[in-house]
C-alpha positions as CSV (number, residue, x, y, z in Angstrom):
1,X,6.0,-19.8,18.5
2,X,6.3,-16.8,16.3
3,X,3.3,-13.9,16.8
4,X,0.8,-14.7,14.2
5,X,0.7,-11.8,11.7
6,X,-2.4,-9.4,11.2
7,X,-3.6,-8.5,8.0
8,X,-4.2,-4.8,7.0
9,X,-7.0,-4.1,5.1
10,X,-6.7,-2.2,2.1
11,X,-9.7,-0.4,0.2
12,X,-7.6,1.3,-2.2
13,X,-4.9,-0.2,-5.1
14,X,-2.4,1.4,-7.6
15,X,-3.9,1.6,-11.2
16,X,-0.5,0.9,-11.9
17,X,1.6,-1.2,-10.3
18,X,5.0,0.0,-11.6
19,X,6.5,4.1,-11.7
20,X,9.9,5.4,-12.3
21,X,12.1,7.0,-14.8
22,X,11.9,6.1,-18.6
23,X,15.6,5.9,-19.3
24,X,16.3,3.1,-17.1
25,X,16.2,-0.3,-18.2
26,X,13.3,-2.2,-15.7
27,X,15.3,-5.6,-14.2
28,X,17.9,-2.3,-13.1
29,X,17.7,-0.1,-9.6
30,X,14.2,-1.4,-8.4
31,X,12.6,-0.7,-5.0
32,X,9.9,-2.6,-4.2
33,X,6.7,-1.5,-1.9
34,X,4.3,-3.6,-0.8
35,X,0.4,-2.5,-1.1
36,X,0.4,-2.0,2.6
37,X,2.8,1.1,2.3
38,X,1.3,2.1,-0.6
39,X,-2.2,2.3,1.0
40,X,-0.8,4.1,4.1
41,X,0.7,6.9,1.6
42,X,-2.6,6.8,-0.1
43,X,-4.3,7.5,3.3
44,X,-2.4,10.0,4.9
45,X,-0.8,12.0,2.2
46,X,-3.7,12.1,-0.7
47,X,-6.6,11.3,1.5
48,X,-5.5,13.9,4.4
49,X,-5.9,11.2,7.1
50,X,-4.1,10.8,10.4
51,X,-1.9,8.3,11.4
52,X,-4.6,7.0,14.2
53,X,-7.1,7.4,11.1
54,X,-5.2,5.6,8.8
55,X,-4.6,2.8,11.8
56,X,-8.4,2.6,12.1
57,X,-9.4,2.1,8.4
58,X,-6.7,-0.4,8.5
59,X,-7.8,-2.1,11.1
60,X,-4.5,-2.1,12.4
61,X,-2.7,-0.1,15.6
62,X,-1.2,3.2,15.0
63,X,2.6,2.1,15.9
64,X,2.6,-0.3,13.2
65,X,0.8,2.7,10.7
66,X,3.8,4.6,11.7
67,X,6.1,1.8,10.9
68,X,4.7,1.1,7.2
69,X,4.5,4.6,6.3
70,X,8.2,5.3,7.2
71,X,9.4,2.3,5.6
72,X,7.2,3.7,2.6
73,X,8.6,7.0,2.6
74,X,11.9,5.9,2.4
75,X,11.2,3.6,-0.5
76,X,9.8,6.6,-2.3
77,X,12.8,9.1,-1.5
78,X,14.9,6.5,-2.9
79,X,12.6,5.7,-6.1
80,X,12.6,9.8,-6.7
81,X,16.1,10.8,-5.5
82,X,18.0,7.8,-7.1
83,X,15.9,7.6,-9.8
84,X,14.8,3.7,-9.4
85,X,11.8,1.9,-11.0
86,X,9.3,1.8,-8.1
87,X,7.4,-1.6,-8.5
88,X,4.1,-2.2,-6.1
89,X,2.9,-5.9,-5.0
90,X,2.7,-8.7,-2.5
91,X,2.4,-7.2,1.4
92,X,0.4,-8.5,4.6
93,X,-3.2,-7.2,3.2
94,X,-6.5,-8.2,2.7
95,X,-9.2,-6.4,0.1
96,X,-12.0,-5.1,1.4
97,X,-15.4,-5.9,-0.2
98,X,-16.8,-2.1,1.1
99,X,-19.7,-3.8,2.5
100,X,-18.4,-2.5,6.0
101,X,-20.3,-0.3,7.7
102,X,-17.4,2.0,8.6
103,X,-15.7,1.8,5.4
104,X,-18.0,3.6,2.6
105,X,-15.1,3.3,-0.1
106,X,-17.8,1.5,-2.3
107,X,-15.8,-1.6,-2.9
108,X,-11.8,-2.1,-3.7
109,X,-10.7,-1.9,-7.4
110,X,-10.0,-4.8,-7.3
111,X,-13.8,-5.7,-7.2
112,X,-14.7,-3.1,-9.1
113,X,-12.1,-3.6,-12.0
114,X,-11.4,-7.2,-11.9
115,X,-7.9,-6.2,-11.3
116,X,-5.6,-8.8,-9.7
117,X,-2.1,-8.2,-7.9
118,X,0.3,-10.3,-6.3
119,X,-0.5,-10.8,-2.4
120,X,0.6,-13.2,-0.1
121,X,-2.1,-15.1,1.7
């Protein structure tokens, strides 16, 4: 029987859920990142946090931080370099309601905006 998997919170969402070069046609070179990687690039490389940070506000472990953030980073090189349409959805993540003690982000976007994006579960 498979490991069950563990959802990574996430406090923070794009405002926009697509990026890439305006002289591409959209359905062409698309790489897509789930909100997981894009929350861990949020974390570390705008917010300044750690990896074991990161891990913590994610309530996930550090390994699997280091993981998503790679797999992110690669997605972006490729997005930037090769000058693909980066789209954002879907992912292993829950929404925080920033009722958490330890969270203080004040609530997700999503429950601040109304905004809704594509996630399994």
């Amino acid at each position: 029987m498979p490991r069950p998997k563990k959802w990574r919170k996430v406090c923070g969402l794009p405002g926009s859920s697509q990026f890439g070069p305006l002289n591409v046609p959209l359905n062409q070179n698309i790489v897509m990142m789930t909100v997981d990687e894009y929350e861990t690039i949020r974390l570390i490389d705008l917010a300044g946090f750690t990896q074991e940070e990161c891990a913590e506000k994610m309530s996930i472990a550090r390994t699997t931080v280091q993981r998503i953030y790679n797999d992110a980073r690669k997605k972006l090189a490729d997005s930037l370099v090769n000058g693909k349409t980066l789209v954002i959805k879907g992912g292993d993540y829950k929404l925080c309601d920033g009722l958490e003690e330890a969270c203080n982000c004040g609530g997700c976007y999503k429950h601040r905006y109304g905004r809704v994006f594509d996630h399994k579960g």
